[in-house]
C-alpha positions as CSV (number, residue, x, y, z in Angstrom):
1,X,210.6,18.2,-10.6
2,X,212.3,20.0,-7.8
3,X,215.9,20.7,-9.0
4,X,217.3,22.8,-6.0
5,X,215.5,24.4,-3.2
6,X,217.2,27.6,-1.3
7,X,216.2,28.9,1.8
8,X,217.1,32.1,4.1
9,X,216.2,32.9,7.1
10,X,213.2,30.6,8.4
11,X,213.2,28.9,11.8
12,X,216.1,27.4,13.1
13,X,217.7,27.8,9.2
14,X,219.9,30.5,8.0
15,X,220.8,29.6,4.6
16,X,220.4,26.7,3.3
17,X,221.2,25.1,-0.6
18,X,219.9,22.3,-1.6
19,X,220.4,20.7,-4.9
20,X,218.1,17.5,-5.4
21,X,218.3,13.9,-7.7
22,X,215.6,13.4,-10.1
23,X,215.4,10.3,-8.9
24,X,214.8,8.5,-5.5
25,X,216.3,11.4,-2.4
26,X,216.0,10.3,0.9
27,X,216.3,12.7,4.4
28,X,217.6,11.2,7.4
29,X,218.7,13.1,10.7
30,X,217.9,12.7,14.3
31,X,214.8,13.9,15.8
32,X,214.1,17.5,16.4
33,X,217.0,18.2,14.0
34,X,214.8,20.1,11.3
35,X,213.8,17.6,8.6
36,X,210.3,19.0,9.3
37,X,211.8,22.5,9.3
38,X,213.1,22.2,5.7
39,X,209.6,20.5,4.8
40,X,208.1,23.8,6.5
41,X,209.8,26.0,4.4
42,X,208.9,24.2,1.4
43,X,204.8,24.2,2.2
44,X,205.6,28.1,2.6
45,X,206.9,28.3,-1.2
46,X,203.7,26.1,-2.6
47,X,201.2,28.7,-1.0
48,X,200.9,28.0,2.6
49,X,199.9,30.9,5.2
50,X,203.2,32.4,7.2
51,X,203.6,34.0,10.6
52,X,206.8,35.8,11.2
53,X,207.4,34.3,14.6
54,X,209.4,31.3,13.2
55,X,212.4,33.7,11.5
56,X,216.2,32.9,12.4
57,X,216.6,36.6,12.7
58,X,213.6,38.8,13.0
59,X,215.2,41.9,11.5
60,X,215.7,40.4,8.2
61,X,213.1,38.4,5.8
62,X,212.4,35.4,5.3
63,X,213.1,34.2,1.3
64,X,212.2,30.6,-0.1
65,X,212.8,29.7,-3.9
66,X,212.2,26.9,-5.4
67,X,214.0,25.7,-9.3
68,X,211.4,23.7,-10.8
69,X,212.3,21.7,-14.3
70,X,208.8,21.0,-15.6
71,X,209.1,20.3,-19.2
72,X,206.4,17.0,-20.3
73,X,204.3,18.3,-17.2
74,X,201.1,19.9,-19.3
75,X,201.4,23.5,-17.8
76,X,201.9,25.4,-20.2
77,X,197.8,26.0,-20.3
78,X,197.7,26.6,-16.9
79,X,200.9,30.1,-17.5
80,X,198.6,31.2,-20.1
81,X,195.7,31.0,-18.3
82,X,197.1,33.0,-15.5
83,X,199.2,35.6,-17.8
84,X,202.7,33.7,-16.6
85,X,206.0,33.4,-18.4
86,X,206.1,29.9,-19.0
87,X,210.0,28.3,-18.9
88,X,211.1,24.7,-18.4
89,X,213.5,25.7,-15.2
90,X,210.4,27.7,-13.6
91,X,211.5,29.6,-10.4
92,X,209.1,30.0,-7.1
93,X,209.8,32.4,-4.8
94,X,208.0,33.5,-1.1
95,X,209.3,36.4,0.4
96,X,208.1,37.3,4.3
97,X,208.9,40.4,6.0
98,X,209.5,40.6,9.6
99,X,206.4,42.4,9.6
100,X,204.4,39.3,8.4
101,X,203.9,40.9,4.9
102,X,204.3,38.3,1.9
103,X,204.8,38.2,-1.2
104,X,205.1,35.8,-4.0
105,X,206.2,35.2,-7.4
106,X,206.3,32.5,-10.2
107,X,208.9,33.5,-12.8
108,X,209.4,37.1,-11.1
109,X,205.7,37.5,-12.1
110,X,203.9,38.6,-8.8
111,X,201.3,36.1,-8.1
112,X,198.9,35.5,-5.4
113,X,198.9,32.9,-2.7
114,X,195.9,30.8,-4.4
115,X,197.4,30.8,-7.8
116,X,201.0,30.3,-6.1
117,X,199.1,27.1,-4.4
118,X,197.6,26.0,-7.2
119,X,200.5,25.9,-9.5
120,X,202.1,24.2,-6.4
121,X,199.6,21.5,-6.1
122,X,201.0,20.6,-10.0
123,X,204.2,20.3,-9.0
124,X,204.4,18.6,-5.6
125,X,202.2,16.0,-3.7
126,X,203.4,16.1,0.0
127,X,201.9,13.1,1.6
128,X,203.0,12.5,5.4
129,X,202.2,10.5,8.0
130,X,198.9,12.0,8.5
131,X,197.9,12.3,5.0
132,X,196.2,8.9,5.6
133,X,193.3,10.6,6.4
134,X,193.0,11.6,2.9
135,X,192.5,8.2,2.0
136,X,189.0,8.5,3.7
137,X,188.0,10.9,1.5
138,X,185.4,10.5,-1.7
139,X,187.5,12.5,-4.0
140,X,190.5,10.8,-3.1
141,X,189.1,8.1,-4.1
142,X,187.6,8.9,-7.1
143,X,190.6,10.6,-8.1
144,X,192.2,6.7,-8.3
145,X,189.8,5.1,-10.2
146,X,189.5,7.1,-12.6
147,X,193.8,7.4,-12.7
148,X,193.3,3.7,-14.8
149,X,189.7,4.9,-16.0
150,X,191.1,7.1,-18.8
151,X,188.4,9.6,-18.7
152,X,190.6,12.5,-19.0
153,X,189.3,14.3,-22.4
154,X,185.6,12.9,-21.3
155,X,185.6,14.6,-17.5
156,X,187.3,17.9,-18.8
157,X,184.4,18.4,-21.6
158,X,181.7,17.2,-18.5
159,X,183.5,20.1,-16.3
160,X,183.1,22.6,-18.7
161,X,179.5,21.3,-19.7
162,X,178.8,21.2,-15.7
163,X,180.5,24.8,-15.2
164,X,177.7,26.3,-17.9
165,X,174.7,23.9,-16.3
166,X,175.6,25.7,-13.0
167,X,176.1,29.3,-14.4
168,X,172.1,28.2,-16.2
169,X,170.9,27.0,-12.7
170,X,172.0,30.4,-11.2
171,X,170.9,32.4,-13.5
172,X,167.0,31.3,-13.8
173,X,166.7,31.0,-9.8
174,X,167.7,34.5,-9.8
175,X,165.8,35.6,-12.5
176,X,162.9,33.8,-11.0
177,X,163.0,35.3,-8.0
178,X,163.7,38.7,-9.7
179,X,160.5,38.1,-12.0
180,X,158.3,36.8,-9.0
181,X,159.1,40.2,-7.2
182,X,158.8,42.4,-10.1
183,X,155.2,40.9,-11.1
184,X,154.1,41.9,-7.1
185,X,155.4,45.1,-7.9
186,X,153.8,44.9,-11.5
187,X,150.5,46.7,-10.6
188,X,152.4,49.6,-9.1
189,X,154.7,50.4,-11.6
190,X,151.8,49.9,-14.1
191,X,149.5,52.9,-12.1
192,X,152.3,55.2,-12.1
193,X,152.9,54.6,-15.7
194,X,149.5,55.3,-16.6
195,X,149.4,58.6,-14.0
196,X,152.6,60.3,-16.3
197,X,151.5,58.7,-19.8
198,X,148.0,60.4,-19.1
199,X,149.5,63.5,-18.2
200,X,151.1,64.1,-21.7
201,X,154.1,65.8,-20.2
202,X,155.9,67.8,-22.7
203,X,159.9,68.9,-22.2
204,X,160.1,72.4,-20.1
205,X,156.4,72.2,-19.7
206,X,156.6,73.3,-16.4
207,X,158.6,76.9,-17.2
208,X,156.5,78.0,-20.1
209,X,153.4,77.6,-18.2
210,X,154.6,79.1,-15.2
211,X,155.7,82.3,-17.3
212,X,152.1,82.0,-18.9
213,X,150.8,82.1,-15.8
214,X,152.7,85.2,-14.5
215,X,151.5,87.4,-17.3
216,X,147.8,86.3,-17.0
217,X,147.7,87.3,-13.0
218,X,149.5,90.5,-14.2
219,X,147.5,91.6,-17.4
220,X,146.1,94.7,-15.8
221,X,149.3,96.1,-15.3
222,X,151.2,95.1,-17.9
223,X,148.2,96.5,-19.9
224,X,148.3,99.6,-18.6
225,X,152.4,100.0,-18.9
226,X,152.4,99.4,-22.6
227,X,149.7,102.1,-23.3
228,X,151.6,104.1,-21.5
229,X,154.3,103.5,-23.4
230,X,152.2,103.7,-27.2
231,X,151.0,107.5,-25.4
232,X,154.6,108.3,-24.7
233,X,155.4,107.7,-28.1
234,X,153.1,108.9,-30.7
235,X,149.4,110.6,-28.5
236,X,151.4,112.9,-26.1
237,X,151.6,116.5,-27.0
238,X,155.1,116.0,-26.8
239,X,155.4,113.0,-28.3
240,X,158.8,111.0,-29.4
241,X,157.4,110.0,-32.8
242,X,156.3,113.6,-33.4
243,X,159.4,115.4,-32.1
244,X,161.8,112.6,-34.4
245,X,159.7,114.0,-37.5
246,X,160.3,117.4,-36.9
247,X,164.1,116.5,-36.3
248,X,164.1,114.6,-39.7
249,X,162.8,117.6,-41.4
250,X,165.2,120.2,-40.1
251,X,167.8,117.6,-40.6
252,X,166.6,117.4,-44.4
253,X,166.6,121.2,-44.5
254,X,170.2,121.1,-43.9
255,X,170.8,118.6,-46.7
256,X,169.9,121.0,-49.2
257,X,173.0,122.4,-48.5
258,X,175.2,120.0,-47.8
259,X,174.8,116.8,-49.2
260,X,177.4,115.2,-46.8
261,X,174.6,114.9,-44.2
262,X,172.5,112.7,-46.2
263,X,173.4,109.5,-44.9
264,X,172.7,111.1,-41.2
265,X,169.1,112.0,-42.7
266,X,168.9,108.1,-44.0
267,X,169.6,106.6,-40.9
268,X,167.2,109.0,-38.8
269,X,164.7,108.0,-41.6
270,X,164.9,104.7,-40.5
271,X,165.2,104.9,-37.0
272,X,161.7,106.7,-37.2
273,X,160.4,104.0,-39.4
274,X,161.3,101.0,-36.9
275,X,159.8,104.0,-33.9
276,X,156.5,103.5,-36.1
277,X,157.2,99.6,-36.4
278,X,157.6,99.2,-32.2
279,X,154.7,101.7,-31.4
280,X,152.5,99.6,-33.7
281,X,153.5,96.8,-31.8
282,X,153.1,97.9,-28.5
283,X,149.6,99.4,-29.4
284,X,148.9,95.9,-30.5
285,X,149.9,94.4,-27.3
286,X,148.2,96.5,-25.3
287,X,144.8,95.7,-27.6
288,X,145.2,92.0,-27.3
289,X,145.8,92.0,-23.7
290,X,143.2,91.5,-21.4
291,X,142.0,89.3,-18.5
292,X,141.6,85.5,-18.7
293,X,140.4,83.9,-16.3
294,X,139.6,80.8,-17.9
295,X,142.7,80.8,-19.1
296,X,144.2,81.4,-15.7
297,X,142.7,78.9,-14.0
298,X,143.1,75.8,-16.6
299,X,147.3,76.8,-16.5
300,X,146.7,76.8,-12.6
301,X,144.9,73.5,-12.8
302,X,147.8,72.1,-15.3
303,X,150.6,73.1,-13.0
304,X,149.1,71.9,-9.9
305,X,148.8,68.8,-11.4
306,X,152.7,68.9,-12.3
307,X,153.5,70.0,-8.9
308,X,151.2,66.8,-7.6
309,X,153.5,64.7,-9.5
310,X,156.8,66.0,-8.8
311,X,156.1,66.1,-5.2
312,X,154.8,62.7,-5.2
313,X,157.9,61.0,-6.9
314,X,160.2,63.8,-5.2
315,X,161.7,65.7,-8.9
316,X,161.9,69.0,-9.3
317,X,161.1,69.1,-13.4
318,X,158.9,67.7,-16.1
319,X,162.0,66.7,-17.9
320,X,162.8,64.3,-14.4
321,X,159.4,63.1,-14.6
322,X,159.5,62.2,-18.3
323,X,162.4,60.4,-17.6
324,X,160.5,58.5,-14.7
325,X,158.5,57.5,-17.2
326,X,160.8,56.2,-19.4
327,X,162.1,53.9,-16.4
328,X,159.0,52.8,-15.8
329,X,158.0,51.5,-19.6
330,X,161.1,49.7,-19.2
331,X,160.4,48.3,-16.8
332,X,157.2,47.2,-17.0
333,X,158.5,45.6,-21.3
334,X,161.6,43.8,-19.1
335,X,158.9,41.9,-16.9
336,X,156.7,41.5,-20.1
337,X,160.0,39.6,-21.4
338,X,161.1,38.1,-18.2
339,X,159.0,35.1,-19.0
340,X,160.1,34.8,-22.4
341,X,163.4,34.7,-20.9
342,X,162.7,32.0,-17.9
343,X,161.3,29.6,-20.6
344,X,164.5,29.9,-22.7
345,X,166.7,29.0,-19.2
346,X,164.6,26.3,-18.7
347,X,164.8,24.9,-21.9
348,X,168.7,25.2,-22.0
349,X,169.1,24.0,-18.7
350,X,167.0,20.7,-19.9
351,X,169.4,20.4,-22.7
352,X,172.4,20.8,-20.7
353,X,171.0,18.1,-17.8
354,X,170.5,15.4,-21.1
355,X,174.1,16.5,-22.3
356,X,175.5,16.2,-19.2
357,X,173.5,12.8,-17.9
358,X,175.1,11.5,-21.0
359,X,179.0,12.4,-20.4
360,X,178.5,11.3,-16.6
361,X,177.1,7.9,-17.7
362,X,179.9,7.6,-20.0
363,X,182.4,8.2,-17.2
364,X,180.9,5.9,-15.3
365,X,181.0,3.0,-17.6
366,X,184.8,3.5,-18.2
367,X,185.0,4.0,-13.9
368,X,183.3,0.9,-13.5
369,X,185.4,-0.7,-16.1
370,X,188.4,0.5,-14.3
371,X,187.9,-0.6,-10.7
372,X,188.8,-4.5,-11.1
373,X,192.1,-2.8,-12.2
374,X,192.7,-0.7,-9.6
375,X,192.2,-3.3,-6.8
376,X,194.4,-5.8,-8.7
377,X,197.3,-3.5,-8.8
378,X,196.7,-1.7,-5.4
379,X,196.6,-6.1,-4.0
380,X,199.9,-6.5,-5.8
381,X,201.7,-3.8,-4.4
382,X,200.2,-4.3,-1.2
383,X,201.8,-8.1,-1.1
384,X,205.2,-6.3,-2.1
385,X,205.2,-4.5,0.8
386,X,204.5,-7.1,3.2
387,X,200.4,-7.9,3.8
388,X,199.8,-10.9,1.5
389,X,196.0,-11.2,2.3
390,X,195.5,-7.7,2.2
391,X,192.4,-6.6,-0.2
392,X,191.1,-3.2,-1.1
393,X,187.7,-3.4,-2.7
394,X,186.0,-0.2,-4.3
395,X,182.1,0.3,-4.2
396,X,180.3,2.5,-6.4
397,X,177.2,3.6,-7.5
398,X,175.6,6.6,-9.6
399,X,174.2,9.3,-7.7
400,X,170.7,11.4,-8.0
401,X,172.4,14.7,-9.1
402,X,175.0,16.0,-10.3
403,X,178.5,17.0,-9.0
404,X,181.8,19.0,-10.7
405,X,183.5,15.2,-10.9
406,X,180.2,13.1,-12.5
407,X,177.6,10.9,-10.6
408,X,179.8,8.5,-9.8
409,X,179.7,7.9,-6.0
410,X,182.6,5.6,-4.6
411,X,183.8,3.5,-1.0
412,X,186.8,1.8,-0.5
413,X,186.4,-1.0,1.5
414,X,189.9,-3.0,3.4
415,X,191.0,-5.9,4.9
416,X,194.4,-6.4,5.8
417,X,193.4,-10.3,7.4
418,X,192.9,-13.2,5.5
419,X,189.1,-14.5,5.7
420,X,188.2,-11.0,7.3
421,X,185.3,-8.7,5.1
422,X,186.7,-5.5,4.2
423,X,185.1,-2.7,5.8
424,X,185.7,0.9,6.2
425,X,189.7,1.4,6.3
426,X,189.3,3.8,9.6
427,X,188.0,1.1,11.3
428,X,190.0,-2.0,10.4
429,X,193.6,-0.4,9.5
430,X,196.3,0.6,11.6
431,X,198.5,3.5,10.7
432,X,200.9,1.0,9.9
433,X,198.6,-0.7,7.6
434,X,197.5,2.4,6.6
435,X,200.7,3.9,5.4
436,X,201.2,1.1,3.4
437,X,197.8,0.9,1.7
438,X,198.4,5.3,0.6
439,X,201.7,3.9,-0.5
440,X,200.6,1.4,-2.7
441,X,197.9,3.7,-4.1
442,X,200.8,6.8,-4.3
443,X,202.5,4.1,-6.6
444,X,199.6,3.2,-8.8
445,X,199.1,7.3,-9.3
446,X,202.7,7.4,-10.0
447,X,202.7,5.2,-12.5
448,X,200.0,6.9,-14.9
449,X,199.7,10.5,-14.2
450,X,202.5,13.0,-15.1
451,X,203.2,14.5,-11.5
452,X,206.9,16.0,-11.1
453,X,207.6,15.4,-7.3
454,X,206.2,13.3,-4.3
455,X,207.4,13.7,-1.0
456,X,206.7,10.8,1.9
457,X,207.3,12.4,5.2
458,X,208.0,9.6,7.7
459,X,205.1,7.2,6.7
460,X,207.2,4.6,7.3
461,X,205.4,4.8,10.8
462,X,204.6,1.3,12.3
463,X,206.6,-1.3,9.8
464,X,210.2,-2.4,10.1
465,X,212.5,-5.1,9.1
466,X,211.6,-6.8,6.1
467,X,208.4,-4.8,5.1
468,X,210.7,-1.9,5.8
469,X,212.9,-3.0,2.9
470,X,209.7,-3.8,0.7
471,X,208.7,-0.4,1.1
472,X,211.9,1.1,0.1
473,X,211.4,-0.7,-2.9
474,X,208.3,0.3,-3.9
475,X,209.9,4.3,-3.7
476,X,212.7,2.9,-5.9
477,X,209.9,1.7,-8.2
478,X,208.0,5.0,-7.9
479,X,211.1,6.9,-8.7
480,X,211.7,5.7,-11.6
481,X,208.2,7.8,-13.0
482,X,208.7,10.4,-10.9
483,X,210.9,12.6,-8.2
484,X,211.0,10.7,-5.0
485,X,211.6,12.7,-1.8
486,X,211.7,10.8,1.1
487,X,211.8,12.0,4.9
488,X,212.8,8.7,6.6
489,X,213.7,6.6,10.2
490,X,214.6,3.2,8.6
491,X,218.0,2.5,7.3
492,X,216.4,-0.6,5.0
493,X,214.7,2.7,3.3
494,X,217.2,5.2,3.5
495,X,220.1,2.9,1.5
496,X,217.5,2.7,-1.4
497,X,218.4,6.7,-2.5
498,X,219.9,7.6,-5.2
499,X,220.7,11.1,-3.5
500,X,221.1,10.9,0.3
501,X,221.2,13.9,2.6
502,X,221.4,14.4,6.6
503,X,219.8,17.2,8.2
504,X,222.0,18.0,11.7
505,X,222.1,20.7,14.3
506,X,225.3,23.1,14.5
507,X,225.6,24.8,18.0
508,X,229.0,26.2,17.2
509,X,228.5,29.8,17.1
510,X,226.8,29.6,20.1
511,X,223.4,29.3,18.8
512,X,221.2,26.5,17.2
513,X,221.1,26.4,13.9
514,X,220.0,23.6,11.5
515,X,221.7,22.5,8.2
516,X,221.8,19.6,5.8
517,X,224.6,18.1,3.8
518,X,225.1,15.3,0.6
519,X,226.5,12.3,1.6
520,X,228.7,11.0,-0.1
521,X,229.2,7.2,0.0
522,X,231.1,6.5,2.9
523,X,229.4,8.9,4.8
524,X,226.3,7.2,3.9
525,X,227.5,4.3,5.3
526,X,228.3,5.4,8.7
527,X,224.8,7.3,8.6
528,X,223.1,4.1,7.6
529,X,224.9,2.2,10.6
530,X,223.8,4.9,12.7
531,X,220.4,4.1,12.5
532,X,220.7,0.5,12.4
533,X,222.8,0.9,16.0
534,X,223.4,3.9,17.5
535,X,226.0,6.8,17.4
536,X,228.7,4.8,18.4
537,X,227.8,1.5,15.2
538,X,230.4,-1.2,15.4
539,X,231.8,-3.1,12.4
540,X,229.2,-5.6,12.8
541,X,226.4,-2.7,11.7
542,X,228.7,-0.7,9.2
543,X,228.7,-4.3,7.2
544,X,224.9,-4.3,7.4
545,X,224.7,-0.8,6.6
546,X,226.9,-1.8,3.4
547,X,225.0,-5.0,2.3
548,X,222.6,-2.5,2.3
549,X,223.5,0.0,0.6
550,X,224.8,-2.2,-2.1
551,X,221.7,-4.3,-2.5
């Protein structure tokens, strides 16, 4: 429940501080005083969207907290879920700049505006005056029935169940689609394949033969280069080999005499030996090479062929084109297994349809079971509040498919009129009517589900007197499961609060501003008489405004 709300700087507000009764609060104040200010600021702290025109001072920002004491509320799954700091006196806080920059935070935690909205939707229920309208709608609706249906643990497996049957449903559509476009392209990939895998590419392919093919169109020279080179060394007159042997002997000569210059002699020794070893070679060489034209013109013929390719799928190497083919025997194995896969979506998604048709005929038994009750305790309240004859009747019926909340389809039907068939509630209820009917259903809810706060802002629209009273009673009843807070006209409501509080303008500084005190109880009388009367009540009203307040 909502222990103290503070707000600073927002609208016609510069600080405010209010601290709240767990039980029954009521707002009263004079129109255009700022009840709906304060009930502004409070949508801002459960995740509504801000602008910065509606600041009490534009250089400063706007902050809005909000003590929450949520202990017995179930939400401890919902701070896990979103990596929040659970505590039992939880803290909400909206900050705007000037700028229209927000920020929000649950705990200190920074948190988004959805998460900030949803955790705010578990807290507080704000129905007004126009909230009616969501009496019209189907999940509305359903949300009621099934608040006596006690298909809690049932609808939270079905969710789940329903959450996977949808992921399953996804899933094969796109992989249907995917499969329908990759068999088209089937064919294609399937020629290319065959083109590369025919080929018999081999890693740097391309650079061997291309080296190959340099020294075939230049045999003739290099032929001629490396006899020149076996002449140099070992035919010429002058020859290296010859001239190193005559060296070795005149270098042996000198060894005789001094055996330090053996090693010298060793090493020229083998020098000349690796001369012979290299002149060999090149001699060799120079034997073995000769013009191929065959030769030539198959490596021509294999590297136009690799040119062909590499041009036509725009790659510069073998080694890209190799791994074109790899890409393309994937592919073509994942459409191979693409079926394999569709058939095993389809099966699960059968299983998950039976699973599911089951859990959603189950809720619907225990829906169906629970309507009867839910119109006999929505016709009781109703006659508490002041329309005797008044019947709400609930329709339903199990749909063709399924949705997130079963296939249970329901329409409430109302009469307020005795002997008069209920019909759709927009067409035979007026708001008055209306407000009662949401309030009588907000009472049901409040009586078995665990939600901290309500706040009724001015549905007391339309009624008076006697039902007024009656209606005050029913939020005394509601209190007592729940935190009532109640934005009211009517005296015969406002003396039902536990905690009472006036919202007021203050023009003493020379410019508007709106606060809000506690009453205490002789102030509540006078405020009481006020509304009964007038600004000015006379004794005759402050007695009424004490019965009341006392009854």
């Amino acid at each position: 429940m909502l222990n103290r709300l503070v707000i600073q700087n927002y609208a016609l507000i510069d600080n405010l501080d209010i601290t709240f009764s767990d039980q029954l609060n009521i707002i009263t104040g004079e129109t255009g005083a700022g009840k709906s200010i304060i009930l502004g600021a409070l949508s801002l702290l459960l995740g509504q969207r801000a602008e910065s025109r509606y600041f009490y001072n534009q250089e400063k920002k706007c902050v809005i907290e909000g003590y929450f004491h949520i202990p017995g509320f179930h939400l401890k799954e919902f701070f896990t879920a979103h990596d929040l700091d659970y505590e039992e006196e939880t803290v909400l806080r909206r900050e705007i700049t000037a700028e229209g920059k927000s920020r929000a935070f649950v705990n200190d935690t920074p948190v988004n505006l959805t998460t900030l909205r949803q955790l705010g939707e578990s807290l507080i229920d704000i129905h007004s005056q126009h909230a009616t309208l969501e009496i019209n709608d189907e999940k509305f609706q359903l949300l009621v029935v099934d608040t006596l249906s006690g298909t809690d643990v049932q609808l939270r497996e079905y969710r789940e169940l329903y959450r996977e049957y949808r992921k399953t449903q996804k899933e094969l559509k796109e992989l249907l689609l995917a499969t329908e476009q990759s068999k088209a392209d089937m064919n294609y990939f399937q020629f290319q394949f065959d083109e590369l895998e025919k080929a018999r590419l081999q890693e740097d392919e391309q650079e061997h033969l291309e080296q190959e093919l340099n020294a075939l169109t230049h045999a003739e020279e290099i032929r001629r280069s490396l006899e020149g080179a076996a002449y140099l060394m070992d035919d010429h007159e002058q020859a290296a080999l010859v001239q190193l042997k005559e060296a070795l002997q005149q270098l042996q000569q000198a060894e005789r005499f001094n055996s330090a210059l053996a090693p010298l002699s060793e090493r020229l020794r083998s020098t000349l030996i690796e001369l012979k070893d290299i002149t060999s070679e090149i001699s060799g060489e120079a034997q073995n090479t000769h013009i191929n034209e065959a030769r030539s013109a198959e490596v021509s013929e294999r590297l136009d062929l690799i040119y062909s390719l590499e041009k036509k799928h725009r790659v510069n190497t073998t080694g890209e084109l190799l791994e074109l083919q790899k890409s393309l025997s994937l592919k073509l194995e994942s459409i191979l297994q693409g079926d394999d896969r569709v058939e095993q979506l389809r099966t699960l998604e059968q299983n998950l349809r039976e699973q599911l048709s089951d859990l959603a005929d189950a809720v619907h038994e225990k829906r169906t079971a629970a309507i009867p009750e839910v119109e006999r305790s929505v016709r009781e309240t109703l006659q508490e509040v002041g329309m005797p004859h008044a019947v709400l009747k609930i329709g339903n019926s199990v749909l063709e498919d399924f949705t997130d909340s079963g296939r249970t389809s329901v329409r409430f039907l109302f009469t307020a009129n005795k002997g008069q068939e209920p019909a759709p509630m927009n067409k035979v209820a007026s708001g008055g009517e209306l407000s009662r009917l949401m309030l009588s259903i907000k009472s049901l809810i409040a009586r078995h589900t665990a939600l901290p706060t309500i706040i009724f802002d001015e549905i007391d629209t339309g009624i008076s007197g006697e039902v007024a009273l009656k209606v005050g009673n029913v939020m005394e009843a509601i209190s007592e499961n729940m935190q009532v807070i109640a934005i009211t006209h009517l005296p015969q409501i406002a003396s039902k609060g536990n905690a009472h509080y006036r919202v007021f303008k203050d023009e003493r500084t020379g410019r508007t501003m709106t606060g809000i005190s506690r009453l205490e109880q002789q102030e509540r009388v006078l405020e009481v008489a006020k509304m009964l009367s007038g600004e000015n009540p006379g004794e005759f009203a402050l007695q009424n405004a004490k019965e009341l307040l006392e009854g």
